[in-house]
Biopython code that builds the backbone (N, CA, C, O; Angstrom):
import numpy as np
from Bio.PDB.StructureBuilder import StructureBuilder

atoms = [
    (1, "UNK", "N", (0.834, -1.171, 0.000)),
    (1, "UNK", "CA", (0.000, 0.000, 0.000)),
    (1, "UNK", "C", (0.889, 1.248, 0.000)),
    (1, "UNK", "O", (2.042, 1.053, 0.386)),
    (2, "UNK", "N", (0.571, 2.462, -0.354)),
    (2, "UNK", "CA", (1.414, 3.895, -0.596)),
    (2, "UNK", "C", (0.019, 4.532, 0.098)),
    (2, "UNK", "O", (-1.150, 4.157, 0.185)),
    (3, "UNK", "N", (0.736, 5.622, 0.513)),
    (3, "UNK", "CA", (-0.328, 6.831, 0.875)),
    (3, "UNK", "C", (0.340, 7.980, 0.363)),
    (3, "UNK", "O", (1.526, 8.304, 0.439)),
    (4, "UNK", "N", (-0.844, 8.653, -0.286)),
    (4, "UNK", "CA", (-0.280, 9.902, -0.715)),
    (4, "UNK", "C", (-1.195, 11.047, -0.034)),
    (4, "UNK", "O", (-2.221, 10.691, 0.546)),
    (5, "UNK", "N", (-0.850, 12.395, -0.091)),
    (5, "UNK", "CA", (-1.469, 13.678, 0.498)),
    (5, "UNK", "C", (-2.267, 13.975, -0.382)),
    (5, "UNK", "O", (-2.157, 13.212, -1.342)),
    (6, "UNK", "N", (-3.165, 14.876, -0.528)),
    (6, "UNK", "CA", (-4.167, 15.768, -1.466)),
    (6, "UNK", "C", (-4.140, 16.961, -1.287)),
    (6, "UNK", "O", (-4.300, 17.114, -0.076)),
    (7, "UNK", "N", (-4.019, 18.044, -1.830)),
    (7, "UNK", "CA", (-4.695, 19.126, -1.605)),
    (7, "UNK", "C", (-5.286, 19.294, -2.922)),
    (7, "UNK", "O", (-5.145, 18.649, -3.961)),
    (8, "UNK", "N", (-6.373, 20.890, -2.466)),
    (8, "UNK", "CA", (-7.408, 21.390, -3.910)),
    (8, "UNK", "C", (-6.384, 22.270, -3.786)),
    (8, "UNK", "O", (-5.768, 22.697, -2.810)),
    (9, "UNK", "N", (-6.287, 22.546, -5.451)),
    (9, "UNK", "CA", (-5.734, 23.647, -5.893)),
    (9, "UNK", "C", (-6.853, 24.755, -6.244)),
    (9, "UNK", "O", (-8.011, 24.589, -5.863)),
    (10, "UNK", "N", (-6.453, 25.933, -7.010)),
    (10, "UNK", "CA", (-7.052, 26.926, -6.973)),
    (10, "UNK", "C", (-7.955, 26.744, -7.999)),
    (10, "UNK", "O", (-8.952, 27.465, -7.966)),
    (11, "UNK", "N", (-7.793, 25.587, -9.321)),
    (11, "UNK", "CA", (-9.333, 25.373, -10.264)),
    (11, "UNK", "C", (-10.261, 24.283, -9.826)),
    (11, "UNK", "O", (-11.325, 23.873, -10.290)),
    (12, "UNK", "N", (-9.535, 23.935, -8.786)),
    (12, "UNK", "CA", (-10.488, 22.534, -8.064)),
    (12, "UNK", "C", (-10.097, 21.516, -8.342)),
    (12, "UNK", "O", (-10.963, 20.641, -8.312)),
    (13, "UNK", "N", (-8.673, 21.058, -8.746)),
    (13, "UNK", "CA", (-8.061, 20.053, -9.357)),
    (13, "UNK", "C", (-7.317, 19.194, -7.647)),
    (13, "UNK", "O", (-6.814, 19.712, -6.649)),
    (14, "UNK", "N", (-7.461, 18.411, -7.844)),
    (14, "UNK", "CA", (-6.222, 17.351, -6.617)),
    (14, "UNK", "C", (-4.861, 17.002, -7.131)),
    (14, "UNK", "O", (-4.461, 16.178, -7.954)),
    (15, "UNK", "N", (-4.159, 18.087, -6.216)),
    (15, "UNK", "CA", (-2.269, 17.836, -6.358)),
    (15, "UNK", "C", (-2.071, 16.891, -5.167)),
    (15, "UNK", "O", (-2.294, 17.052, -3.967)),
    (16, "UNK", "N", (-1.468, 15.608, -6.033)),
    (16, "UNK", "CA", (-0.866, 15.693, -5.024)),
    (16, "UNK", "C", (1.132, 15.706, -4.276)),
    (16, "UNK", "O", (2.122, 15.189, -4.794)),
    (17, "UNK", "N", (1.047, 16.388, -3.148)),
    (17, "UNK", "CA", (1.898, 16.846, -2.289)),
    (17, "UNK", "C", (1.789, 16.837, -1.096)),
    (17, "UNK", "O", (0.633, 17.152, -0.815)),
    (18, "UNK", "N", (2.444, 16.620, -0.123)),
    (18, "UNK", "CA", (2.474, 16.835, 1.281)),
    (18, "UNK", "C", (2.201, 18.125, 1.849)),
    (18, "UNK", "O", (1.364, 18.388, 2.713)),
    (19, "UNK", "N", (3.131, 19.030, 1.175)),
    (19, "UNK", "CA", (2.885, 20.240, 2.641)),
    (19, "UNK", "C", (1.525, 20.720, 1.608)),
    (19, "UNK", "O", (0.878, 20.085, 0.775)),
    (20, "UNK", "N", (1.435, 22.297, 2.150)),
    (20, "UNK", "CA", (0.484, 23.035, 2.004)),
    (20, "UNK", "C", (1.105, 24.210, 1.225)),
    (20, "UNK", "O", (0.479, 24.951, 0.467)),
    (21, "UNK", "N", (2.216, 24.272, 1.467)),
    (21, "UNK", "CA", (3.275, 25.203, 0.598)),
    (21, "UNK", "C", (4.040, 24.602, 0.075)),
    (21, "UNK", "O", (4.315, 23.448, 0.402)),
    (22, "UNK", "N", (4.793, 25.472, -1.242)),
    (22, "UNK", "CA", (5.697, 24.559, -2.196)),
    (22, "UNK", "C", (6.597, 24.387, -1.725)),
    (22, "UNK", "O", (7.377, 23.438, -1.798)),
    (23, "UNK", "N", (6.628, 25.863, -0.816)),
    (23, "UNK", "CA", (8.664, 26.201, -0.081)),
    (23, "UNK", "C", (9.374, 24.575, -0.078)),
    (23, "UNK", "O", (9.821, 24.172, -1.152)),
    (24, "UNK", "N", (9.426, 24.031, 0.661)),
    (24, "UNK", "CA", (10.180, 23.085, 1.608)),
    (24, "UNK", "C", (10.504, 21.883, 0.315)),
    (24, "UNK", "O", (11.689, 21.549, 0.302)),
    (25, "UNK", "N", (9.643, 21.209, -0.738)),
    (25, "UNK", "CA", (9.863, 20.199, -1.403)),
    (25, "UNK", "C", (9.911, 20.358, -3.271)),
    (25, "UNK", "O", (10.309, 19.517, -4.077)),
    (26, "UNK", "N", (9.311, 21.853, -3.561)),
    (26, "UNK", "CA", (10.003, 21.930, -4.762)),
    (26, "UNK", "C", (10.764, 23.457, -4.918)),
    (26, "UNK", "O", (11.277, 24.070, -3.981)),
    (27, "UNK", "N", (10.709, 23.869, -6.205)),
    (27, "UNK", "CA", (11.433, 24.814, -6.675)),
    (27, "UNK", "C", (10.469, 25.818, -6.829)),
    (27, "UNK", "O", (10.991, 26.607, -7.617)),
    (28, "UNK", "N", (9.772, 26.083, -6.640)),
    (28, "UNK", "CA", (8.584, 27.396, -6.462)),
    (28, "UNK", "C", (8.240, 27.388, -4.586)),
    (28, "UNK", "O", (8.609, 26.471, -3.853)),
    (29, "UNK", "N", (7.466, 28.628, -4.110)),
    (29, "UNK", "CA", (6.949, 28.986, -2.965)),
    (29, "UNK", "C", (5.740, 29.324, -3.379)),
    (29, "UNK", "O", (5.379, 29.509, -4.541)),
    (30, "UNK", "N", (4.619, 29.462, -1.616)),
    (30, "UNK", "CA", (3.809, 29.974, -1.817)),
    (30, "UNK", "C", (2.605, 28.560, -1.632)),
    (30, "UNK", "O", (2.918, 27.370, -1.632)),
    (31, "UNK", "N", (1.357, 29.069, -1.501)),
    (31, "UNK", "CA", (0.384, 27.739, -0.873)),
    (31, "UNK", "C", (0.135, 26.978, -2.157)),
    (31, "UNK", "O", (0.288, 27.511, -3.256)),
    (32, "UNK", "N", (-0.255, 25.714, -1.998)),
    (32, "UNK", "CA", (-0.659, 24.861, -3.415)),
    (32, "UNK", "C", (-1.391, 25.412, -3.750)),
    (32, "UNK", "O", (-1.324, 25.849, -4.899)),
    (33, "UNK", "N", (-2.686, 25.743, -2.781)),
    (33, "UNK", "CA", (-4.172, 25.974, -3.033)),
    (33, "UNK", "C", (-4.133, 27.348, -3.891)),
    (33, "UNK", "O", (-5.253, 27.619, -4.323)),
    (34, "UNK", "N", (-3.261, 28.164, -4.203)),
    (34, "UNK", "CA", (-3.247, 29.566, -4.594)),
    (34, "UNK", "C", (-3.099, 29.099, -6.242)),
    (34, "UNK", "O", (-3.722, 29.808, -7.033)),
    (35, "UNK", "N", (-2.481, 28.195, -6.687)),
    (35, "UNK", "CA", (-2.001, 27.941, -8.226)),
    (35, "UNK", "C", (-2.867, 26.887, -8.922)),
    (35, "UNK", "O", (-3.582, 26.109, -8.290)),
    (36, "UNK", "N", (-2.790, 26.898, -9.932)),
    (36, "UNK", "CA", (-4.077, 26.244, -10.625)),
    (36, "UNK", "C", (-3.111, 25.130, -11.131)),
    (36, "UNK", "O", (-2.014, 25.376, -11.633)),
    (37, "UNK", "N", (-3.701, 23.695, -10.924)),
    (37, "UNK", "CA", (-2.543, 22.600, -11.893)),
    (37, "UNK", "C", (-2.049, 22.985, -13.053)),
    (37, "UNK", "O", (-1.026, 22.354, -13.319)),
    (38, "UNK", "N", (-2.395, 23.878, -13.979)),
    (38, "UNK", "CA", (-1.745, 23.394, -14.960)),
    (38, "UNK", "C", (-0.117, 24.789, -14.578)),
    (38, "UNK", "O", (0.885, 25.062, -15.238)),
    (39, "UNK", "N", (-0.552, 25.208, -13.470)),
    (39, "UNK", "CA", (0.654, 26.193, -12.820)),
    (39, "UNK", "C", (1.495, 25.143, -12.064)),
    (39, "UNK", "O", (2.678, 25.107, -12.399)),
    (40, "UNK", "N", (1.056, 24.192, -11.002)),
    (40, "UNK", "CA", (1.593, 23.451, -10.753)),
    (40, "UNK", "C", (2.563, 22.663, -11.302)),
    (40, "UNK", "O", (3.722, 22.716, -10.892)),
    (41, "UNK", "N", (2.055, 21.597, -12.596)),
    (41, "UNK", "CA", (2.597, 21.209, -13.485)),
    (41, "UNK", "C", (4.271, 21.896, -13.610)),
    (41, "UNK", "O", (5.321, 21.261, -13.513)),
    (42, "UNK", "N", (4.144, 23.018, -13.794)),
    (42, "UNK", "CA", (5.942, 23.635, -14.429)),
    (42, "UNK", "C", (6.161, 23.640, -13.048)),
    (42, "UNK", "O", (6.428, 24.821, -12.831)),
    (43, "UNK", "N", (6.224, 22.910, -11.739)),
    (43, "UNK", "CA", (7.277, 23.638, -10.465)),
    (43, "UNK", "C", (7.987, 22.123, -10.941)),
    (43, "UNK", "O", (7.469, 21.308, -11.704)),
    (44, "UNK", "N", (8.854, 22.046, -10.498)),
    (44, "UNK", "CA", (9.079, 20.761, -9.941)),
    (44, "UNK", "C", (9.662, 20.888, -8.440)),
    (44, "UNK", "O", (9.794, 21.798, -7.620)),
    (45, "UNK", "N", (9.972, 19.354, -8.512)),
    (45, "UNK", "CA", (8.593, 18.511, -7.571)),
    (45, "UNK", "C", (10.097, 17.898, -6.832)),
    (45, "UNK", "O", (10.019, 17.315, -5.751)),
    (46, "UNK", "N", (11.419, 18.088, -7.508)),
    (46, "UNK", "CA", (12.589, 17.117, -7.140)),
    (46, "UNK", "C", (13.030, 16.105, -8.726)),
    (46, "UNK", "O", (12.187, 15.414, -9.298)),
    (47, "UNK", "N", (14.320, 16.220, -9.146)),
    (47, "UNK", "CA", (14.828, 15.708, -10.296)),
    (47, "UNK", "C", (13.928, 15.643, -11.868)),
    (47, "UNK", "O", (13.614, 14.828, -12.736)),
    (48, "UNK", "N", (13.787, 17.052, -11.540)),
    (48, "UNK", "CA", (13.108, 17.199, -12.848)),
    (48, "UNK", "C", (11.325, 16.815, -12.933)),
    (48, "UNK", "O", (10.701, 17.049, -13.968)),
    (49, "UNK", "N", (10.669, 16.221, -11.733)),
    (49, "UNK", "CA", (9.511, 15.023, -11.722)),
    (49, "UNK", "C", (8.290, 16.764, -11.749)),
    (49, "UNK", "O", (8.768, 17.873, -11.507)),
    (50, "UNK", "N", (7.272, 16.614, -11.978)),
    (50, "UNK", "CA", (6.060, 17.627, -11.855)),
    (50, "UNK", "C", (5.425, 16.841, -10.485)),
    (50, "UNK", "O", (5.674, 15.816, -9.850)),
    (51, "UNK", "N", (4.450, 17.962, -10.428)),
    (51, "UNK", "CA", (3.450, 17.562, -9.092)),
    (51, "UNK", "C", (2.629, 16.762, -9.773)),
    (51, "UNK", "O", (2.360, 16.935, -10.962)),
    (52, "UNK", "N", (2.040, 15.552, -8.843)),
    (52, "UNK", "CA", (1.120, 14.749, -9.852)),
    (52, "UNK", "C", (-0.218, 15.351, -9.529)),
    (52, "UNK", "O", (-0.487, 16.335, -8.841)),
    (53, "UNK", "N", (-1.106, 14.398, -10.290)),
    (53, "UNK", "CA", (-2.736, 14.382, -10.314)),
    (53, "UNK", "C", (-3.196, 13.127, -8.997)),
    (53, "UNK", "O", (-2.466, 12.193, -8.665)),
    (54, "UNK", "N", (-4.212, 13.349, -8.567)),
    (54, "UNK", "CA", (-4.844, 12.172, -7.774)),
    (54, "UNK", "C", (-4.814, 11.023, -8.963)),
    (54, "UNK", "O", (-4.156, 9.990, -8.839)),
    (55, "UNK", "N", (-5.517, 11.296, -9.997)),
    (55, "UNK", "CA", (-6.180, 10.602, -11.118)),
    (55, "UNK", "C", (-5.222, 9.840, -11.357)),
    (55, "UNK", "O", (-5.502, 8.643, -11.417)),
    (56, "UNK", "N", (-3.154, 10.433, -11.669)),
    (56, "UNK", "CA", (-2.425, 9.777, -12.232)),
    (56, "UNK", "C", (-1.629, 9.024, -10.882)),
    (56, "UNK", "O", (-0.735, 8.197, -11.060)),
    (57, "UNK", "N", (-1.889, 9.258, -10.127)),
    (57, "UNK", "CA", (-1.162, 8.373, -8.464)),
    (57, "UNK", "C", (-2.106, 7.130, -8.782)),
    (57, "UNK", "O", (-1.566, 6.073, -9.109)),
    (58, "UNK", "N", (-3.532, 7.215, -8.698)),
    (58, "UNK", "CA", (-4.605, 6.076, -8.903)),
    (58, "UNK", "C", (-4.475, 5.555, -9.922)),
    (58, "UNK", "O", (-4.535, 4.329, -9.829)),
    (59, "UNK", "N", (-4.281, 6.018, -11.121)),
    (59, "UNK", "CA", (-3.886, 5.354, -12.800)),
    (59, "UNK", "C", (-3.064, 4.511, -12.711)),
    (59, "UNK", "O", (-3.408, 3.406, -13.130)),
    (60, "UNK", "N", (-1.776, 4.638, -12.195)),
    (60, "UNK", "CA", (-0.486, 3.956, -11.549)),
    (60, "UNK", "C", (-0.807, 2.873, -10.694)),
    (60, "UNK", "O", (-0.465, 1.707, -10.896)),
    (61, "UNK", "N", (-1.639, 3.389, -9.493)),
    (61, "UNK", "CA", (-1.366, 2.586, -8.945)),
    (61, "UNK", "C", (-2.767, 1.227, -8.715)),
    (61, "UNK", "O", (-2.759, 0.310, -7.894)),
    (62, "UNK", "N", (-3.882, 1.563, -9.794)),
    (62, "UNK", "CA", (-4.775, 0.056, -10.070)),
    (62, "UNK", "C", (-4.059, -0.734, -10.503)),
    (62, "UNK", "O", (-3.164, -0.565, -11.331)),
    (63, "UNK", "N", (-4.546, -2.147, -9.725)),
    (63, "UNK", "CA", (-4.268, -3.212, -9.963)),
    (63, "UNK", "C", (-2.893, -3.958, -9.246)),
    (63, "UNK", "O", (-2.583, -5.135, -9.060)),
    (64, "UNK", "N", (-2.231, -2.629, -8.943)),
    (64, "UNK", "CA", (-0.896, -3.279, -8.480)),
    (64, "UNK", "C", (-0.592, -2.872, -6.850)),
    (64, "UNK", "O", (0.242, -3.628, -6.351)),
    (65, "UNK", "N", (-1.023, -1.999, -6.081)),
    (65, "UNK", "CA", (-1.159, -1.683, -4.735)),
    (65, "UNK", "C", (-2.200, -0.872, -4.104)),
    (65, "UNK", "O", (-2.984, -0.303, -4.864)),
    (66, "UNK", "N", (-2.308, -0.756, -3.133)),
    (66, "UNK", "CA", (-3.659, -0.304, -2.346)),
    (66, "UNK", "C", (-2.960, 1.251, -2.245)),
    (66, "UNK", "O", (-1.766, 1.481, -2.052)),
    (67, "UNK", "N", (-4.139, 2.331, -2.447)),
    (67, "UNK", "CA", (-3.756, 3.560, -2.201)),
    (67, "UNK", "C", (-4.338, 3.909, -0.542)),
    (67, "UNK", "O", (-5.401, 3.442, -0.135)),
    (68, "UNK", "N", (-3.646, 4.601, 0.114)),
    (68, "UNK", "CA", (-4.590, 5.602, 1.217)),
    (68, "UNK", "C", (-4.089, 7.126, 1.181)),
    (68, "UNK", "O", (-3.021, 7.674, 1.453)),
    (69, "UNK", "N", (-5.538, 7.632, 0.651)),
    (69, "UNK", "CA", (-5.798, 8.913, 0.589)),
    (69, "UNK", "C", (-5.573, 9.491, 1.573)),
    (69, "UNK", "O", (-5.859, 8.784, 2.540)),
    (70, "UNK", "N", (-5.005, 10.927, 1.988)),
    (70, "UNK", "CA", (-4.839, 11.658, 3.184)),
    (70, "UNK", "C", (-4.917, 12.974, 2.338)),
    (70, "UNK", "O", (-4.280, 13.402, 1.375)),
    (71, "UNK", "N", (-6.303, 13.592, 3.342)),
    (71, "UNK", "CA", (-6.906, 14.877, 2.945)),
    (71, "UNK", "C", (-6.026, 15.652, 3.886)),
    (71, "UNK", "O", (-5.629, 15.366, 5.016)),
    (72, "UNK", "N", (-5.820, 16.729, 3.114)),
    (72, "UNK", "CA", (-4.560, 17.368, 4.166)),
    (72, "UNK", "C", (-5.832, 19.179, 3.758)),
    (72, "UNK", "O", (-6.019, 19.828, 2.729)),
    (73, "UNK", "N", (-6.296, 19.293, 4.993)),
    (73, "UNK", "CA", (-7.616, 20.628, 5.019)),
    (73, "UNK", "C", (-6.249, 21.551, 6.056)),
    (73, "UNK", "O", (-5.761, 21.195, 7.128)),
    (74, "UNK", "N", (-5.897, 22.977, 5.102)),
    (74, "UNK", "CA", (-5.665, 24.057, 6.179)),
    (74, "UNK", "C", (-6.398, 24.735, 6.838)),
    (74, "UNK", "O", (-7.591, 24.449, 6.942)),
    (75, "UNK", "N", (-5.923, 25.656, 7.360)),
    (75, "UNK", "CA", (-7.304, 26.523, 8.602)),
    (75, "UNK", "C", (-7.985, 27.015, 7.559)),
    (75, "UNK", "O", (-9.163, 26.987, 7.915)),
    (76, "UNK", "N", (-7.906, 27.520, 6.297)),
    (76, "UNK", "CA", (-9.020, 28.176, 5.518)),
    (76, "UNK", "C", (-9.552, 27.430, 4.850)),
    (76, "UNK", "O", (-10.235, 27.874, 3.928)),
    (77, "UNK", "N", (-9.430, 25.807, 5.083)),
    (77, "UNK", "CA", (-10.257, 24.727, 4.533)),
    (77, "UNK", "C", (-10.383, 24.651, 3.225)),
    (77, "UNK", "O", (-10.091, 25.655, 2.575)),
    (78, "UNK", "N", (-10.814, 23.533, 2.583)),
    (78, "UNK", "CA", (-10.614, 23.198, 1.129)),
    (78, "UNK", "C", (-12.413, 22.915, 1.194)),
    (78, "UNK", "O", (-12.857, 21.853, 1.632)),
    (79, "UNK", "N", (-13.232, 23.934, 0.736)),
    (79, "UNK", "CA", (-14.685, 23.463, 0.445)),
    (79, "UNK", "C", (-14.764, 22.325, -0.875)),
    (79, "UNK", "O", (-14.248, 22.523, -1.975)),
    (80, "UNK", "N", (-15.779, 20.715, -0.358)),
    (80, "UNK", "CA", (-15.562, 20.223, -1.221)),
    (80, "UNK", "C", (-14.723, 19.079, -1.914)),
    (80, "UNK", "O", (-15.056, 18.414, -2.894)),
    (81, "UNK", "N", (-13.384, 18.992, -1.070)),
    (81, "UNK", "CA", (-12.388, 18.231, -1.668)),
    (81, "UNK", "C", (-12.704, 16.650, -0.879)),
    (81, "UNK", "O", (-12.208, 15.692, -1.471)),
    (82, "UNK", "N", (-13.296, 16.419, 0.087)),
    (82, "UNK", "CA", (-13.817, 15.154, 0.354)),
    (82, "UNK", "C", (-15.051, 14.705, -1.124)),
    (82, "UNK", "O", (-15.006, 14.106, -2.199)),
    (83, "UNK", "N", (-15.567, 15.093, -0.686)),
    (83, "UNK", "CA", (-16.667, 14.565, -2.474)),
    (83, "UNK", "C", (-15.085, 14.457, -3.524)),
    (83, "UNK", "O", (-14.464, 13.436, -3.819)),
    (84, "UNK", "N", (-14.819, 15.714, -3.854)),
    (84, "UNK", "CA", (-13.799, 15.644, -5.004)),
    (84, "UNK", "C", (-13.045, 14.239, -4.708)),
    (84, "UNK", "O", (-13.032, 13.518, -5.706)),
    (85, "UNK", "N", (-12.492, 13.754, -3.709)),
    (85, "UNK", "CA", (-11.654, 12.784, -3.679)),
    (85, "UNK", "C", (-12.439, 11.148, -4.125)),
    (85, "UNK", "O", (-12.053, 10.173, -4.770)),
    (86, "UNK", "N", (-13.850, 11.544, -3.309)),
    (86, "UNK", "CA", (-14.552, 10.335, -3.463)),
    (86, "UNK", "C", (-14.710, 10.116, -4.677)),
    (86, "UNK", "O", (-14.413, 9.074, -5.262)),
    (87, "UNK", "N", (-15.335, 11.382, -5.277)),
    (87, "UNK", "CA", (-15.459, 11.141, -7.118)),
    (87, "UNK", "C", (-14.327, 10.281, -8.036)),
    (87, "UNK", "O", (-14.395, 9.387, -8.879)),
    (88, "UNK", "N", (-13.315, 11.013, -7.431)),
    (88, "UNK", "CA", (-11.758, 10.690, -8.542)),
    (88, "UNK", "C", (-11.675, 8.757, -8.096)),
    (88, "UNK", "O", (-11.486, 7.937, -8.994)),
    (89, "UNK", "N", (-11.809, 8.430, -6.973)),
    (89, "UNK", "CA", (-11.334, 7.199, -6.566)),
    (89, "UNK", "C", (-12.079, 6.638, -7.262)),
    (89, "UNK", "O", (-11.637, 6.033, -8.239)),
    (90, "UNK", "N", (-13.683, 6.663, -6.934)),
    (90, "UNK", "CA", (-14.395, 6.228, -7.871)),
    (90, "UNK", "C", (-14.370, 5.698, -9.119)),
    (90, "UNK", "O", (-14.363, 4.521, -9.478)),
    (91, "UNK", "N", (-14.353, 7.227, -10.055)),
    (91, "UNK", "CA", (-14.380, 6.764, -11.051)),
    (91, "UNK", "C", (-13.142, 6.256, -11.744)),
    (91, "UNK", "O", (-13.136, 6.168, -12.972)),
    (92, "UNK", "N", (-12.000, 5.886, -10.959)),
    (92, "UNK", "CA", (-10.661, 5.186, -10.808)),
    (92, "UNK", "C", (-11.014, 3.799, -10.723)),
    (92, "UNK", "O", (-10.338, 2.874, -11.175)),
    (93, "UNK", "N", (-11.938, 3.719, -10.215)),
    (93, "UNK", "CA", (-12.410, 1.786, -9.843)),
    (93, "UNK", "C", (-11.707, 1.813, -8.834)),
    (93, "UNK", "O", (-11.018, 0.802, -8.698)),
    (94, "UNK", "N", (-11.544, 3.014, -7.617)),
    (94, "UNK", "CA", (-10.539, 2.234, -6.206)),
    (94, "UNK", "C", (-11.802, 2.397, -5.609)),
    (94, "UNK", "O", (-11.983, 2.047, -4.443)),
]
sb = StructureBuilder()
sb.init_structure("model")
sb.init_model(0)
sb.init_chain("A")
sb.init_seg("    ")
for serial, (resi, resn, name, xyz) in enumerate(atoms, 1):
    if name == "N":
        sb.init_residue(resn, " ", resi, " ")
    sb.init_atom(name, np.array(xyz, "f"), 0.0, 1.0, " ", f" {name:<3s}", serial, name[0])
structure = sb.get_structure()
């Protein structure tokens, strides 16, 4: 099994990443939730890699290991991103 983090970004898309800011793990700053994926997309992430999608962590990982989701909500909360997550797994077949 892998667990990965979630946050909503700013078009309603699921990055996922651990913190809540870019500072600490890629090459951009500043909160996830403020940038829209396809802004995300150009940071990287560590050796060249982009921030992924929920969709492409789950794409990867059917059939071959168990995912656990971890909703990572800051104090100004992510309206929404529980449904959003349920949807994506879903229609993932997890």
């Amino acid at each position: 099994m892998i667990e990965c983090d979630v946050h909503l970004t700013a078009d309603g898309q699921l990055a996922v990443i651990h913190d809540f800011s870019l500072d600490r793990t890629t090459d951009a700053s500043g909160p996830v939730a403020a940038r829209t994926m396809a802004e995300l997309r150009r940071v990287d992430a560590g050796g060249g890699q982009p921030i992924p999608t929920l969709e492409e962590v789950l794409d990867l990982a059917r059939g071959r290991v168990g995912v656990a989701i971890e909703i990572k909500i800051p104090p100004e909360g992510y309206p929404g991103i529980e449904a959003a997550v349920l949807a994506r797994a879903g229609a993932a077949g997890m």
